[in-house]
N, C-alpha and C positions, 0 to 999 in steps of 0.2 A: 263320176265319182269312182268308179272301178277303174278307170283310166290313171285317175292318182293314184288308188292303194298300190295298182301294179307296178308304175314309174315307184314308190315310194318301197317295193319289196324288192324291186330291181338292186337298186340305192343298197340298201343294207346287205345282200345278197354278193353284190361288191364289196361293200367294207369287210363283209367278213372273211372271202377270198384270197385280199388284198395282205390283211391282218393275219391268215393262217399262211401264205407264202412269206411274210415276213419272219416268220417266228421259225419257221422252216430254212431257210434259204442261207447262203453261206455269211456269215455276219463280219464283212472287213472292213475297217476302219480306214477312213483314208488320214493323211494325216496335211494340215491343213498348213503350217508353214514348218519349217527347216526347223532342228533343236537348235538352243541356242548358244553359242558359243562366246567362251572368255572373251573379254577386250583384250590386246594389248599391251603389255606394262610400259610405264611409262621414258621406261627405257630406248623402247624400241619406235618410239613416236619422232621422227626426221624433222616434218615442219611444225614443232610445237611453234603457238601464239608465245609470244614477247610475255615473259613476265612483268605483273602487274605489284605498283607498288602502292598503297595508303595511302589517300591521298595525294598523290600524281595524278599525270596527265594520262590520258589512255594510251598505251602503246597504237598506233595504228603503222602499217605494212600492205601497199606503200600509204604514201601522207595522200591524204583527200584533198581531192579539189573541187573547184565551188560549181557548182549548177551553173549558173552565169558570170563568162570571165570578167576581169574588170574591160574600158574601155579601151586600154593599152594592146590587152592580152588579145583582144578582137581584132583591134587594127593587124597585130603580127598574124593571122591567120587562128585564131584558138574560135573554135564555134561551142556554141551554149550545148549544157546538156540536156535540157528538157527544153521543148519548144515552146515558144511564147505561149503566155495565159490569154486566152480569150477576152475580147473586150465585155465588157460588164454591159447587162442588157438591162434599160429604165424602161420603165413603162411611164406613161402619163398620170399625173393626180388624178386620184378617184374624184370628181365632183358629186358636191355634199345636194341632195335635196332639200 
């Protein structure tokens, strides 16, 4: 028991140390990211997106192309973009008791 009060006055004897060098000690702030600064006007933007009109089509830059070609575009050499989908794993029917 006197072994805890002393571990336990140790303890406090710290905090309060700790807490008198704080209030003491030089107080700098660091500063955590950069101020923040104006965008841009929209003048000065080179590659703006394609304006977009009301119902149209979406501009897109360049045009998409499909995940997997047709079977034409395969024969000339065009290979898929995402590799084949894994075959589908069955298991057996549960049999009923």
């Amino acid at each position: 028991m006197l072994l805890a009060g002393a571990l336990v006055a140790a303890g406090v004897a710290l905090c309060a140390l700790s807490l008198a060098e704080i209030e003491i000690g030089n107080p700098q702030l660091a500063q955590a990211t950069q101020p923040l600064q104006s965008s841009p006007g929209p003048a000065q933007q080179e590659n703006a997106p394609a304006e977009s009109k009301p119902g149209g089509a979406r501009p897109t830059t360049p045009a998409p192309e499909p995940a997997r070609p047709d079977a034409q575009a395969q024969k000339e050499g065009a290979k898929p973009a995402l590799p084949p989908a894994p075959a589908e794993k069955m298991a057996p029917p549960i049999q009923q008791k």
